[in-house]
N, C-alpha and C positions, 0 to 999 in steps of 0.2 A: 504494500500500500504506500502511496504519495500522498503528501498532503502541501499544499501549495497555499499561504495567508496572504488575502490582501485585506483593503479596507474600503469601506465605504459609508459615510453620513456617521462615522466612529462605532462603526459594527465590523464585528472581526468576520470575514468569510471564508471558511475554508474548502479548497476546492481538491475533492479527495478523490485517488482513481486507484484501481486496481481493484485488490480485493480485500475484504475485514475481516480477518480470520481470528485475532488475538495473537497471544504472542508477541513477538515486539511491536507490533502495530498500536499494539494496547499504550503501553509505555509511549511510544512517541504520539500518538492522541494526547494523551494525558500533561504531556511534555508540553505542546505546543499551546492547550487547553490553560494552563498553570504559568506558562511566561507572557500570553495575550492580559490574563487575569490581573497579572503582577505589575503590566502597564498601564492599568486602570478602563482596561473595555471589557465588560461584563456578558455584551448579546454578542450571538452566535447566529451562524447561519451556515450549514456544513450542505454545502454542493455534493450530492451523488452522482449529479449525470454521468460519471466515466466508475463506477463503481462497479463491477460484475458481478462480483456474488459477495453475500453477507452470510456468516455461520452464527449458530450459537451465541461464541464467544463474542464474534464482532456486534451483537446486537446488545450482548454486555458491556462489551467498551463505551456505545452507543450510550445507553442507558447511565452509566456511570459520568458519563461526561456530561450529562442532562441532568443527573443530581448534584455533580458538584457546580455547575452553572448556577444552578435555582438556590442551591445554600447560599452563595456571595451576591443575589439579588439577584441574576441576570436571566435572560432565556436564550437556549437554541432551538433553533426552528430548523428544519431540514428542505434541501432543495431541489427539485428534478430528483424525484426516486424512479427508481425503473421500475415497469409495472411490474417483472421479476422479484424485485426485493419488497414492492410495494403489497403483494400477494403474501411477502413473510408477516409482513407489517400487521397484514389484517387478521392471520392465521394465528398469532400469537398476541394479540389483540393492542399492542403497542401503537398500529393509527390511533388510537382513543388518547395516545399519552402524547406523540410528537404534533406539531404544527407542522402540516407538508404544504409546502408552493410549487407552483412549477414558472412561477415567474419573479424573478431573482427582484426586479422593481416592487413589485406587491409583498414577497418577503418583507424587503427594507421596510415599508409603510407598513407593517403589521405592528412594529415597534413604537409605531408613533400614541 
């Protein structure tokens, strides 16, 4: 897995590709999640479009990284999921917990 930070209206967006397996992908989520935090931006917005496949674990790291967002005040919302992972989404009933967009503008305005 990649993950690639920019910013936008002081929202951190991360734009992730490959695949979310856990393992060190966990750690470097977490990594990038905890130095964004540390420079004072709280909301999230984690780009799947280029994501292939999500396991278990990755929908743990997911998850993990949505609770520690919402303890320091903030939210992530998720972006472009494939109807692939979006199918995991709904199987495990997690669409009921994440915000999903499929337009990165409407994202941003969710925060408002």
């Amino acid at each position: 897995m990649k993950i690639k930070e920019r910013r936008r209206d002081g929202i951190a967006i991360l734009d992730m590709s490959g695949k979310l397996m856990g393992g060190p992908d966990a750690e470097a989520f977490n990594e990038v999640l905890r130095t964004i935090m540390h420079e004072g931006v709280n909301n999230f917005i984690v780009n799947m479009e280029r994501v292939k496949w999500v396991n278990s674990t990755g929908l743990g790291i997911l998850i993990s990284g949505y609770t520690t967002v919402k303890k320091a005040g903030g939210e992530l919302k998720l972006l472009k999921v494939t109807e692939r992972i979006e199918n995991i989404f709904i199987v495990s009933k997690l669409s009921t917990v994440f915000n999903s967009f499929e337009d990165e503008d409407e994202a941003l305005r969710s925060f408002a």
